[in-house]
Structures are given as C-alpha cells and as structure tokens.
py3Dmol code that shows the C-alpha trace and the ligand (Angstrom):
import py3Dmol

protein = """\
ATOM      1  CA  UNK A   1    -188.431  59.072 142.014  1.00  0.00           C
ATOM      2  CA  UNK A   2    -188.465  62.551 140.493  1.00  0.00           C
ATOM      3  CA  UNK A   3    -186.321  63.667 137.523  1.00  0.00           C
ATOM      4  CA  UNK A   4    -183.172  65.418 138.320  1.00  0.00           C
ATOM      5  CA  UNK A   5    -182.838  68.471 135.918  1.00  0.00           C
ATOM      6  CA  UNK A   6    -179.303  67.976 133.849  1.00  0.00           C
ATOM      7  CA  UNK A   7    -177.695  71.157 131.526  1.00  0.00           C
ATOM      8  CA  UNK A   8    -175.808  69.439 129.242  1.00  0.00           C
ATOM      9  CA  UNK A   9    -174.081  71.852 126.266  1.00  0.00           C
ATOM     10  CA  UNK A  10    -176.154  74.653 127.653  1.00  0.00           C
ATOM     11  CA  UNK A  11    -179.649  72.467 127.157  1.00  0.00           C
ATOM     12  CA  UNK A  12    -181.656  71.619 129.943  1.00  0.00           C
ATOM     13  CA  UNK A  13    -182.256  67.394 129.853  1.00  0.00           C
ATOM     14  CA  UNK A  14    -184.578  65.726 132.387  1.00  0.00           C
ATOM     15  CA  UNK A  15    -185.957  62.091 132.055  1.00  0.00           C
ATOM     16  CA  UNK A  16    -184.854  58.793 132.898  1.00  0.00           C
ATOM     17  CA  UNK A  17    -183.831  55.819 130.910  1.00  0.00           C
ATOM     18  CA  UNK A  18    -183.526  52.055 131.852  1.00  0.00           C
ATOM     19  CA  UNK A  19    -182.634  49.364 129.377  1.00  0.00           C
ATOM     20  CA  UNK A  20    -185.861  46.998 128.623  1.00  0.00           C
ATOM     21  CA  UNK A  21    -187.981  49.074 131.612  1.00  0.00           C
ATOM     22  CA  UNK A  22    -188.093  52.670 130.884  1.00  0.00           C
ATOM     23  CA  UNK A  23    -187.219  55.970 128.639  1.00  0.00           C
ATOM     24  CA  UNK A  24    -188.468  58.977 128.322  1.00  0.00           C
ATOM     25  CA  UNK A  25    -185.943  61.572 127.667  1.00  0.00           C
ATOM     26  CA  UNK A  26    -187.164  65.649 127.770  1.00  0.00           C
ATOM     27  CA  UNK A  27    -186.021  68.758 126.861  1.00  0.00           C
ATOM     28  CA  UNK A  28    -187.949  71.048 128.491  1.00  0.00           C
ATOM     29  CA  UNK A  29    -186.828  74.189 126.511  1.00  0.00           C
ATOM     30  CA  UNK A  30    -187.362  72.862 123.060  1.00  0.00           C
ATOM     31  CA  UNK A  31    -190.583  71.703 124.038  1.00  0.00           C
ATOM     32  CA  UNK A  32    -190.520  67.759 123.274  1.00  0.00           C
ATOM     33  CA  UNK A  33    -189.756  64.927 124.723  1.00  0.00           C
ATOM     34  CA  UNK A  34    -188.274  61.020 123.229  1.00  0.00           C
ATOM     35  CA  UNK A  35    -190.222  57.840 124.127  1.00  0.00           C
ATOM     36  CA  UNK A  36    -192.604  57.718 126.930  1.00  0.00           C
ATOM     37  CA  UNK A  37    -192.032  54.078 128.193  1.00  0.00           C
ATOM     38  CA  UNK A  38    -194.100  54.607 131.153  1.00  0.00           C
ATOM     39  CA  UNK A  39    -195.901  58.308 131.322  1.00  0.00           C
ATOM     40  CA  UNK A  40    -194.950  59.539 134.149  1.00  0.00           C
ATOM     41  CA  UNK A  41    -196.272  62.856 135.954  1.00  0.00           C
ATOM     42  CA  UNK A  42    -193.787  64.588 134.578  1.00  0.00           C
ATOM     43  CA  UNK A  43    -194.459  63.615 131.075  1.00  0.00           C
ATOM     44  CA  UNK A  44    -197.940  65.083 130.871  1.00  0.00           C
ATOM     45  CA  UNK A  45    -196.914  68.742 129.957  1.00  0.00           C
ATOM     46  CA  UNK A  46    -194.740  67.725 126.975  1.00  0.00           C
ATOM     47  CA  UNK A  47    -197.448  67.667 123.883  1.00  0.00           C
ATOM     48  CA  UNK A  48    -194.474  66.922 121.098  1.00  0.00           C
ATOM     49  CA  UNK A  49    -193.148  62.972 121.625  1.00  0.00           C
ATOM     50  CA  UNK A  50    -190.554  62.068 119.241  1.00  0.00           C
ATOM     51  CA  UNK A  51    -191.076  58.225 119.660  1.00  0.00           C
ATOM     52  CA  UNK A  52    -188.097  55.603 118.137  1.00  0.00           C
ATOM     53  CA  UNK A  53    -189.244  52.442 118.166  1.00  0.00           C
ATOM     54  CA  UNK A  54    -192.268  50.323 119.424  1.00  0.00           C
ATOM     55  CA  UNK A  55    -191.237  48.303 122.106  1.00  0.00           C
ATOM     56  CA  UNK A  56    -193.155  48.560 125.168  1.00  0.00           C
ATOM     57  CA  UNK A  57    -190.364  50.119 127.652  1.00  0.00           C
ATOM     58  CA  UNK A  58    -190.608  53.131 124.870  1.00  0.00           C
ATOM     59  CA  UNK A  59    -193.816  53.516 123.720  1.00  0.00           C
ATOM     60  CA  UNK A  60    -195.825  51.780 126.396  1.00  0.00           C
ATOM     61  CA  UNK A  61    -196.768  54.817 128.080  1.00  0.00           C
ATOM     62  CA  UNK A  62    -198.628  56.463 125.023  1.00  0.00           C
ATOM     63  CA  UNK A  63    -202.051  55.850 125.915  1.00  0.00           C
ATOM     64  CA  UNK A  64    -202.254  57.092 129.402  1.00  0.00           C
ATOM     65  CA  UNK A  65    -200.064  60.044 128.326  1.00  0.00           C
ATOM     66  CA  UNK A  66    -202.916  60.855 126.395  1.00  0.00           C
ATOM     67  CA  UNK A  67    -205.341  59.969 128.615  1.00  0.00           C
ATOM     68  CA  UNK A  68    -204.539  62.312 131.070  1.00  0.00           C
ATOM     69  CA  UNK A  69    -203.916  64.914 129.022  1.00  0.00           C
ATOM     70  CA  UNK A  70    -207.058  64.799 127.866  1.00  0.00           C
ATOM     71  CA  UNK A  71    -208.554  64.346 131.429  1.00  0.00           C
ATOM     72  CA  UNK A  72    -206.583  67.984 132.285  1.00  0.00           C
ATOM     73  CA  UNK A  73    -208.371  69.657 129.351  1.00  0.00           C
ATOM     74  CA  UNK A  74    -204.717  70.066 127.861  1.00  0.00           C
ATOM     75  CA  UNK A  75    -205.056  69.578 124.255  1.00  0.00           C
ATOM     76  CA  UNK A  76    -204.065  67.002 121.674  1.00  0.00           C
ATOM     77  CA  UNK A  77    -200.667  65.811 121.784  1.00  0.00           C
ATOM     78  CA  UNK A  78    -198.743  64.649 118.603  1.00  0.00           C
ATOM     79  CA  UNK A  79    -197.283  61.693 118.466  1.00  0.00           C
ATOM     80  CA  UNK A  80    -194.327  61.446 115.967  1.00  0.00           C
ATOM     81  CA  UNK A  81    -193.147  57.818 114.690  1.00  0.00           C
ATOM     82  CA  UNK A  82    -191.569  56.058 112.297  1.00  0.00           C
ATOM     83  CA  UNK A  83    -194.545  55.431 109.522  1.00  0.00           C
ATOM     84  CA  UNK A  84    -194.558  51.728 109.641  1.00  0.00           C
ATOM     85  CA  UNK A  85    -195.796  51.828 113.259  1.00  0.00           C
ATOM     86  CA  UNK A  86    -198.712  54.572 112.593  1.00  0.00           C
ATOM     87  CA  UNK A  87    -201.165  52.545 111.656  1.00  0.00           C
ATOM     88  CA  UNK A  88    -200.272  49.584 114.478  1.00  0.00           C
ATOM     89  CA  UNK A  89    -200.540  52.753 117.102  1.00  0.00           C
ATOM     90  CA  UNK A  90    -203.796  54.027 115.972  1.00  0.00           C
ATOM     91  CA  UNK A  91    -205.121  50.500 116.427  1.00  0.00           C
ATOM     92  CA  UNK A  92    -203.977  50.552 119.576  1.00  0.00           C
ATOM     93  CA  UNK A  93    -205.296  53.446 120.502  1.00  0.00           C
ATOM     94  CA  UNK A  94    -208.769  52.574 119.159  1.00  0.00           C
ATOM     95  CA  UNK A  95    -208.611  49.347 121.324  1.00  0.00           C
ATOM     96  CA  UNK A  96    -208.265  51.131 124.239  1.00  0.00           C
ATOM     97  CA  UNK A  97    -211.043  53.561 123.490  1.00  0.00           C
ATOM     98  CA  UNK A  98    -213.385  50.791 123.267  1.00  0.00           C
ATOM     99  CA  UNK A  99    -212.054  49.868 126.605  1.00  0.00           C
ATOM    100  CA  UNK A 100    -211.977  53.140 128.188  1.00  0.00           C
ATOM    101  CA  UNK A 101    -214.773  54.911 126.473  1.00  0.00           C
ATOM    102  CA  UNK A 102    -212.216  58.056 126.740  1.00  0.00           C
ATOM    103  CA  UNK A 103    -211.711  59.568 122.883  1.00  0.00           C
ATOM    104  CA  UNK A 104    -207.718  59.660 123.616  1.00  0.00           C
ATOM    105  CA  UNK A 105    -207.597  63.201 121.710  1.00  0.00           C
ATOM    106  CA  UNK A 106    -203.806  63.160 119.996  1.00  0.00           C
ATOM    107  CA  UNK A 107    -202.226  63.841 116.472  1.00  0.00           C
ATOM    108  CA  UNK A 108    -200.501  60.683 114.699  1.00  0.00           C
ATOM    109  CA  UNK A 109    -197.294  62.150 112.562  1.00  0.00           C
ATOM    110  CA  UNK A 110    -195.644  59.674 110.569  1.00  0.00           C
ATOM    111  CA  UNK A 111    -192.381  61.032 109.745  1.00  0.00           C
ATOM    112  CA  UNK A 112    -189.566  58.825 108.440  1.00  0.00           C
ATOM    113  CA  UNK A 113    -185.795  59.525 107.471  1.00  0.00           C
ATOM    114  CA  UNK A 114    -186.072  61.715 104.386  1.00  0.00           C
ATOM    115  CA  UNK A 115    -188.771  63.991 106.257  1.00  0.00           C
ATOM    116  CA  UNK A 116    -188.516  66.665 108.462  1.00  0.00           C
ATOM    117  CA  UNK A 117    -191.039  68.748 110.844  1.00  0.00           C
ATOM    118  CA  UNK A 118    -190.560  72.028 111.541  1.00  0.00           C
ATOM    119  CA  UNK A 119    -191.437  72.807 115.487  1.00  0.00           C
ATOM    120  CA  UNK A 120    -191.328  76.068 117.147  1.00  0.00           C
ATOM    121  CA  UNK A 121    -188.051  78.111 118.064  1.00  0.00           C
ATOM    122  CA  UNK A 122    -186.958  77.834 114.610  1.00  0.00           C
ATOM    123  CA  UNK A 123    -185.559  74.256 114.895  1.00  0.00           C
ATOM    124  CA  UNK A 124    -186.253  71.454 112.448  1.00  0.00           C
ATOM    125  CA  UNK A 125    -186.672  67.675 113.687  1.00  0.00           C
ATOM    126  CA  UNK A 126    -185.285  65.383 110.504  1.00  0.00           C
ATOM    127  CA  UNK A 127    -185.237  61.252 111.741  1.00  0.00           C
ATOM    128  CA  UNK A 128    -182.448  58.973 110.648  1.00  0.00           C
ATOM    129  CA  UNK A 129    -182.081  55.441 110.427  1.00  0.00           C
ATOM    130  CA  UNK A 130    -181.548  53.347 113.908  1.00  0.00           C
ATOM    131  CA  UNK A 131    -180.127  49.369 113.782  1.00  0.00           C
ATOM    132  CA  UNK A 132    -182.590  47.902 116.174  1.00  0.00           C
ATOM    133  CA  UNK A 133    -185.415  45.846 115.401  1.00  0.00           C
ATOM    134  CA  UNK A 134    -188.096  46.847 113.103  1.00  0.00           C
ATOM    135  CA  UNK A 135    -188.959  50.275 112.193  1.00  0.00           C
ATOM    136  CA  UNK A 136    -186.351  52.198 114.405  1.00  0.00           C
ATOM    137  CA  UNK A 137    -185.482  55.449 114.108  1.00  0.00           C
ATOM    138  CA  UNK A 138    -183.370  58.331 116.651  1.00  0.00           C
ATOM    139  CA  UNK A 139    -183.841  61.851 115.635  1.00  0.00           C
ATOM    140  CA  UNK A 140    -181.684  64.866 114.885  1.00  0.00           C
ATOM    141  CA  UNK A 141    -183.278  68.127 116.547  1.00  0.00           C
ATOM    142  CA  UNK A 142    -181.487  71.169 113.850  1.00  0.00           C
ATOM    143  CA  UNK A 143    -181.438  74.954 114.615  1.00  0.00           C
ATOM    144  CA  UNK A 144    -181.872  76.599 111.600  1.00  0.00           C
ATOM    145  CA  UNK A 145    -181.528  80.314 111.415  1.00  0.00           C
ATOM    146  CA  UNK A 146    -181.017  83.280 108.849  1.00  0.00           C
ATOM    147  CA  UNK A 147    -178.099  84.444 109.261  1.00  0.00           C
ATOM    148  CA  UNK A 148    -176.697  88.101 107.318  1.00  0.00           C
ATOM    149  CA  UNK A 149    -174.353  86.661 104.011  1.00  0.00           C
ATOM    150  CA  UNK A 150    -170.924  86.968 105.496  1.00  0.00           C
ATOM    151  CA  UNK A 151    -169.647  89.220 102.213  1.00  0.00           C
ATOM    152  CA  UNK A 152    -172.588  92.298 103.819  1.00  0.00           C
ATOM    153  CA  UNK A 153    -171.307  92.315 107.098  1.00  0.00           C
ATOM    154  CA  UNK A 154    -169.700  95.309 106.544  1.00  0.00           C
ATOM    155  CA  UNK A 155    -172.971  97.006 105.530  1.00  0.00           C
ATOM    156  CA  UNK A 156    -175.212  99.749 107.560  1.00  0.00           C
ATOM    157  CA  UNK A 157    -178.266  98.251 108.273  1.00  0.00           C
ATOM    158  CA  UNK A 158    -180.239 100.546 105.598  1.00  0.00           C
ATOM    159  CA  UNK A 159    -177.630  99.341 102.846  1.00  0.00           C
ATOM    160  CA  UNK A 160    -178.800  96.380 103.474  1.00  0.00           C
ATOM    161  CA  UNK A 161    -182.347  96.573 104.062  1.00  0.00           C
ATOM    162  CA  UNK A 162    -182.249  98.520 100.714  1.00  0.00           C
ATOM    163  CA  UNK A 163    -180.636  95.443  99.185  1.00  0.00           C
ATOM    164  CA  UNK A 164    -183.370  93.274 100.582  1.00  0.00           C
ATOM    165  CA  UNK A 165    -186.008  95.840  98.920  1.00  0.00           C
ATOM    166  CA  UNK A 166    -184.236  95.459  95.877  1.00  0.00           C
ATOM    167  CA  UNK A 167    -184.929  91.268  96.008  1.00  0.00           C
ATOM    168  CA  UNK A 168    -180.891  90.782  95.961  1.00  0.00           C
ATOM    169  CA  UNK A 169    -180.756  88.447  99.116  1.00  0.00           C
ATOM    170  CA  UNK A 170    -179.227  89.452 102.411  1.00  0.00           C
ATOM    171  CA  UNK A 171    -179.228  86.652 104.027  1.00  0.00           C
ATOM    172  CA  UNK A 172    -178.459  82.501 104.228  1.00  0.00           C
ATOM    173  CA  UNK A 173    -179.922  79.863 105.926  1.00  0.00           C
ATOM    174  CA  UNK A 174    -177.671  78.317 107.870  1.00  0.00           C
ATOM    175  CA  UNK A 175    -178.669  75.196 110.203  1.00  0.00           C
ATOM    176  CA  UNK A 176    -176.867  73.177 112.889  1.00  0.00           C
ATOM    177  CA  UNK A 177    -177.660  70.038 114.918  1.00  0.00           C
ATOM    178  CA  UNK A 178    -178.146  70.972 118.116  1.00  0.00           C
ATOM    179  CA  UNK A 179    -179.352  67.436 119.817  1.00  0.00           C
ATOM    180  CA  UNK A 180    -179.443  63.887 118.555  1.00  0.00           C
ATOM    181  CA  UNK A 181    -180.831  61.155 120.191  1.00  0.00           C
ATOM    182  CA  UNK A 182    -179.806  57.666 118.976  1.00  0.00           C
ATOM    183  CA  UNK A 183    -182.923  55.629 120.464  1.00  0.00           C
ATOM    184  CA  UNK A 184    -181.819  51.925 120.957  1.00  0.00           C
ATOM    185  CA  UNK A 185    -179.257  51.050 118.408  1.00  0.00           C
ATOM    186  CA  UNK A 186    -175.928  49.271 117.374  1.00  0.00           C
ATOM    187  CA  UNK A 187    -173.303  51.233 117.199  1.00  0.00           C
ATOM    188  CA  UNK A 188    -173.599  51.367 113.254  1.00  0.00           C
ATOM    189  CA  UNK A 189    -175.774  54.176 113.491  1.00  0.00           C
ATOM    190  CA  UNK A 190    -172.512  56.523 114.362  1.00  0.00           C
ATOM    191  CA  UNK A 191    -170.359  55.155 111.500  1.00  0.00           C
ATOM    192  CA  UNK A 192    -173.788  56.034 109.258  1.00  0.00           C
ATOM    193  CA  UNK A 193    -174.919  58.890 110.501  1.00  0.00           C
ATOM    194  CA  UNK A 194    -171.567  61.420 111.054  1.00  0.00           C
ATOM    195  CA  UNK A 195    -173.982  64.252 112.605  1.00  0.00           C
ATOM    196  CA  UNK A 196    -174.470  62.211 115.477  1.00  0.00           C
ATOM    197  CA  UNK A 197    -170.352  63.164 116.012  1.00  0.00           C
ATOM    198  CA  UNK A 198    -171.557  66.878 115.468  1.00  0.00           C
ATOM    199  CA  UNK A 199    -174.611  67.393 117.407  1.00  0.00           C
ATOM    200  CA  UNK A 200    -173.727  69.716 120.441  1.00  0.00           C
ATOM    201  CA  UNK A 201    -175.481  67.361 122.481  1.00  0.00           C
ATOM    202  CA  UNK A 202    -175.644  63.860 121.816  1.00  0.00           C
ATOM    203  CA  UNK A 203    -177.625  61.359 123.804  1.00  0.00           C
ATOM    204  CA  UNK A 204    -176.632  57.946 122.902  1.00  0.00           C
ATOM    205  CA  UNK A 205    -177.329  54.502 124.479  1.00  0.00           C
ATOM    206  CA  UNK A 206    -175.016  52.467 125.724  1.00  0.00           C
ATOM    207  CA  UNK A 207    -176.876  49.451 127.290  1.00  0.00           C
ATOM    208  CA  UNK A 208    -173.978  47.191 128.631  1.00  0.00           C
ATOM    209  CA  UNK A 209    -170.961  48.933 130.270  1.00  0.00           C
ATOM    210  CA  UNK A 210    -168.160  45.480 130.780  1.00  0.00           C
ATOM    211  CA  UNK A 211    -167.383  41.793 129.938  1.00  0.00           C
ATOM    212  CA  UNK A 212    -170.550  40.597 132.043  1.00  0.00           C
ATOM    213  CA  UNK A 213    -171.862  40.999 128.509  1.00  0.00           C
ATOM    214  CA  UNK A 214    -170.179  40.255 125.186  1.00  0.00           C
ATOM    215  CA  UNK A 215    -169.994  42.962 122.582  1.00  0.00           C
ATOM    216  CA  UNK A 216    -171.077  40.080 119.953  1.00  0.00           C
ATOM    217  CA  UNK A 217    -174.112  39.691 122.576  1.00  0.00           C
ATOM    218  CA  UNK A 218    -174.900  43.451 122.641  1.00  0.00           C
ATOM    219  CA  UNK A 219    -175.068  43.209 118.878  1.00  0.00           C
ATOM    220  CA  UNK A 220    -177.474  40.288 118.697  1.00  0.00           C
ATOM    221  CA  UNK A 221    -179.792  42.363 121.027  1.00  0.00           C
ATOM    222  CA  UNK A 222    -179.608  45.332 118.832  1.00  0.00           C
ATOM    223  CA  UNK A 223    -177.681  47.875 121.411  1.00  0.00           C
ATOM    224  CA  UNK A 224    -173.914  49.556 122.188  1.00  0.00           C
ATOM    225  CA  UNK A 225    -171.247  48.301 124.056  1.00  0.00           C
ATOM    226  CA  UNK A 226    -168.853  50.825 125.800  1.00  0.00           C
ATOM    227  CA  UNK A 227    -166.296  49.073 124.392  1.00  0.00           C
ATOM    228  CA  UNK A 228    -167.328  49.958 120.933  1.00  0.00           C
ATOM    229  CA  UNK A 229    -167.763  53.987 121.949  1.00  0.00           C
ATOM    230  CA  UNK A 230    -164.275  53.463 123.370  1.00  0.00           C
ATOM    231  CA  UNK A 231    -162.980  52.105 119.904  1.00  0.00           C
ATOM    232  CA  UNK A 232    -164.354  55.457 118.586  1.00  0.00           C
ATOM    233  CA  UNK A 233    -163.570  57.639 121.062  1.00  0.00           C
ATOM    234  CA  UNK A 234    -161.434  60.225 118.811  1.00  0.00           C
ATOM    235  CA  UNK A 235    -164.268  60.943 116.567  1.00  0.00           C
ATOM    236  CA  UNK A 236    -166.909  62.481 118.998  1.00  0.00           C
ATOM    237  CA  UNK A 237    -166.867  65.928 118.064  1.00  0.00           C
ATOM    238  CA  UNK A 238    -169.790  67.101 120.842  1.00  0.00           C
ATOM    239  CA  UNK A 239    -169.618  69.084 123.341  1.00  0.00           C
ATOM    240  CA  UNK A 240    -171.756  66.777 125.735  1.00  0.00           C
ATOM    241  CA  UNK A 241    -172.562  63.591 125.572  1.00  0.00           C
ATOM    242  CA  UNK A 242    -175.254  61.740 127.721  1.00  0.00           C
ATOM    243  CA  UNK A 243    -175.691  58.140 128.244  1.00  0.00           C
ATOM    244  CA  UNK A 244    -178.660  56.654 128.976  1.00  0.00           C
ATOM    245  CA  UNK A 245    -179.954  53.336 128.692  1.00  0.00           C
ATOM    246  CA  UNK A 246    -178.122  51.609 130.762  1.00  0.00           C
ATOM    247  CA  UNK A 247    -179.169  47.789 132.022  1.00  0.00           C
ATOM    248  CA  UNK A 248    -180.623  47.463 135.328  1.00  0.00           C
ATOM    249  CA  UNK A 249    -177.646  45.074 135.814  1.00  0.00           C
ATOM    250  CA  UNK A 250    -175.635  47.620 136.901  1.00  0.00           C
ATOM    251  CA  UNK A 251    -176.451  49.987 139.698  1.00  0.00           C
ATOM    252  CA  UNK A 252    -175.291  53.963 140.634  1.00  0.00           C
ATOM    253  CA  UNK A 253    -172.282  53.399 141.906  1.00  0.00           C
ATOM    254  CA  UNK A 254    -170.987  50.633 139.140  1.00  0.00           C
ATOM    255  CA  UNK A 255    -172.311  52.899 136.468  1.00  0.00           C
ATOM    256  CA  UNK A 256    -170.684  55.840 137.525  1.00  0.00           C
ATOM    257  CA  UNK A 257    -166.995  53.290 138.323  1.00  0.00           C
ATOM    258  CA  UNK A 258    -166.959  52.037 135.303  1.00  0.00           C
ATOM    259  CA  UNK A 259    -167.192  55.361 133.060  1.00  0.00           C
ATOM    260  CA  UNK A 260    -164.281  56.394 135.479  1.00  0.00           C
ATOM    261  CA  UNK A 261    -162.469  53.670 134.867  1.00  0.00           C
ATOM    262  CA  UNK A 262    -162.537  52.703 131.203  1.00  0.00           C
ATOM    263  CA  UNK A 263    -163.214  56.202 129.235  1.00  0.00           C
ATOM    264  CA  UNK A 264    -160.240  58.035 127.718  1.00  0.00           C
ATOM    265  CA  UNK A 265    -160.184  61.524 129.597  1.00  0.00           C
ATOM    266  CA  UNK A 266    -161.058  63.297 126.281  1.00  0.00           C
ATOM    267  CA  UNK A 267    -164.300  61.593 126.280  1.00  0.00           C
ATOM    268  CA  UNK A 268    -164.772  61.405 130.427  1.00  0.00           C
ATOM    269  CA  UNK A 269    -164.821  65.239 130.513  1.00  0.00           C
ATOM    270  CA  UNK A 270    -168.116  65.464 128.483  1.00  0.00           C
ATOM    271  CA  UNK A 271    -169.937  62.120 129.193  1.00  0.00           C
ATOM    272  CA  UNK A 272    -172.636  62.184 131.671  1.00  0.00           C
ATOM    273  CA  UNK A 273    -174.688  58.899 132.750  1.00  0.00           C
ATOM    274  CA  UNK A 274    -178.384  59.294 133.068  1.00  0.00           C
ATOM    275  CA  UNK A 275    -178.893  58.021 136.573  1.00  0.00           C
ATOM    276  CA  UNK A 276    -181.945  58.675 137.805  1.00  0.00           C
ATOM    277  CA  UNK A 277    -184.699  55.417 138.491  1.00  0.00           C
ATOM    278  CA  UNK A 278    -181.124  53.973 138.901  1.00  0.00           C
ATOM    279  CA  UNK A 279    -180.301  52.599 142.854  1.00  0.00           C
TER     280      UNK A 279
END
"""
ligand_1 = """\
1
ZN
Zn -185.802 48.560 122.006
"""
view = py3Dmol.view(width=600, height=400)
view.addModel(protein, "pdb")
view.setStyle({"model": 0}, {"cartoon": {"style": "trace"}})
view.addModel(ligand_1, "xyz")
view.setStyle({"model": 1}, {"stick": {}})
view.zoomTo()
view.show()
C-alpha cells in the first residue's frame, strides 16, 4: 500500500504507523524520517532516521534500510538513537554483516535528552524523555533562526549593517518547535514535556481509541488512551495534531467513528488519524 502524502500545519507528513506492526513516520521537506519498523520502498531516500525506541515494529527495518541504500550507491545513512541502544545496534548490525557479507555503510549518533543535532534548513533536533520501556525517547524538531532585535526595526539597512561592523549585535536567535513526535509513550510525556502542547505539529500516539481496552491497561503497556488526550483536551496549543499508532484492533472506518464521536470540536478540527496500512 503506498503512502498517502498528508500537509498537516503547512508540513508535508507521509508514513504509516500500526501499533506493535509498523512506524515509520517522514517528513519529506525536513529531510528525516522517525522509526523504520519495516523499510519500506519509500523509506530508502530518507538518510536522517530519528529512531525512539528498540522494539522491533520501530527499529526492525534498520538493516535492510541500509542495505539497500548501500546496494543504490546512496551513501551512509545516520542513524540517531537514544545512547543506551548504540552499542546493542552496532552489534546488530555486525551480526548481520557476517551474515550478509554486505558492509551496511551507516553513521551511529547517539544523542540523548540534553543533546541536540543541528540538521540542515536551520532546524535543531533536541530528544526528550518518552515513558515506554527502556531507553525511549520522541524528539522535538526546532526552527531556529536570526531574527533583526525588535528595538532596530526601525533602522535602514546600512544603520544597521554599520552596527553589525561595529560588533554591537543586530540580531537574536530566536527558535520554535516546529514538529514533535512522541514515539510510543504514556501520556506523562505531555504533562512533562509542555512543548509537545506548542509544537505546530504534533504527532502523538494514541494506541487504543474505547473501553475494549482499559486506560489502566494502556498504561501497563506503556501507551495513550484517547480518553486521557480527551482529559487534556484544553491544553493542546498546536495547530495540527496527527495520530498515529493506532491498534490493528480497530479498522478505517472505526478509527475515523470514534475520533468523530468522542473528541471535543476544539480538538476534532485539528486531529488527523494516520490511516494508511489501515483496512
Ligand atoms: Zn514500543
């Protein structure tokens, strides 16, 4: 099944995302993708993975990502991760060179909450904290621009590039989350983490959708229940919101009934389900 293209907050979001099977998230114009559960076709041009966690339906896909990257002569991807995993991954990856006999060309980037990595377009990737199991982390992609100090606006542009000659500065870095991707979580993340209100876009889990599973149960297993977004409604402050992750319990239409059903307007207008891979 292809990958339906989504513009969500004016970014373009493609992927799909199935509780305990399958996610791989991408945003084609910032140039990375989250998780690769499975590699798909569509995963091989993305050389920038934020990964979250290490369970298979997220990271499983890793080594024939790289694989056939390698087999298209298109250069070393990097894999980031939460440092605790590094070293398990490079094992990995060395088993399955013995296997293969392929060299699996990619970069390992630990990078933990505290760190950040600056990619291209001027945007800054800094990980936080996820409540799953192990070392889990989502990520919080930041724009981060110069920006003219509001007291020069007033200025003709030699003013101030006279200023700027002079070493007085001109101008202040100012940054703002653009996306944030939760990974698989509780819903403690949010009530840690208040960017992930902020973010313009924020893609968030939500594995179970009604009472066919407990909240107390979704807890135990280390994901969101909509009932627990719903108790929170009034704080999301983004301007889209995608859901992914649901389980394959549910199907298309039930997905897409329930959301209709159960979420105040205020949040309805700006959630979107991740569908696709869903029947
Ligand atoms: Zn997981």
């Amino acid at each position: 099944m292809s990958d339906e293209s989504l513009r969500l907050a004016g970014i373009e979001v493609r992927g799909h995302s199935v509780g305990g099977l399958e996610t791989f998230i991408r945003l084609p114009e910032l140039g990375l993708c989250f998780d690769i559960g499975r590699a798909p076709e569509s995963s091989l041009s993305t050389e920038l993975v934020l990964f979250t966690h290490s369970h298979i339906d997220h990271l499983g896909g890793v080594s024939s990502h790289a694989a056939s990257r390698a087999l298209r002569g298109m250069g070393p991807p990097t894999y980031v991760v939460p440092p605790p995993i590094a070293p398990g991954l490079q094992d990995l990856l060395e088993v399955w060179r013995g296997l293969d006999g392929a060299n699996l060309p990619c970069k390992i980037v630990p990078l933990g909450p505290g760190d950040e990595l600056t990619i291209k377009g001027r945007r800054v990737v800094r990980p936080f904290p996820a409540h799953h199991f192990g070392a889990a982390q989502g990520y919080v992609v930041w724009d981060a621009r110069e920006k003219l100090l509001p007291e020069l606006a007033g200025l003709s542009g030699d003013e101030i590039k006279a200023r700027r000659e002079a070493g007085e500065p001109v101008t202040a870095r100012i940054e703002t989350p653009l996306v944030a991707f939760t990974g698989d979580s509780r819903i403690d993340v949010l009530d840690v983490e208040p960017v992930l209100y902020q973010a313009k876009l924020l893609i968030l889990e939500v594995t179970f959708l009604d009472d066919r599973v407990t909240v107390e149960s979704a807890r135990e297993k280390g994901h969101v229940h909509l009932d627990e977004v719903i108790e929170r409604a009034d704080r999301f402050q983004n301007e889209a919101i995608l859901m992914t992750h649901f389980s394959a319990r549910y199907n298309r239409r039930q997905v897409r009934e329930i959301l209709a059903e159960r979420l105040p307007a205020s949040l309805a207008e700006r959630v979107t389900p991740l569908l696709n891979h869903f029947s």
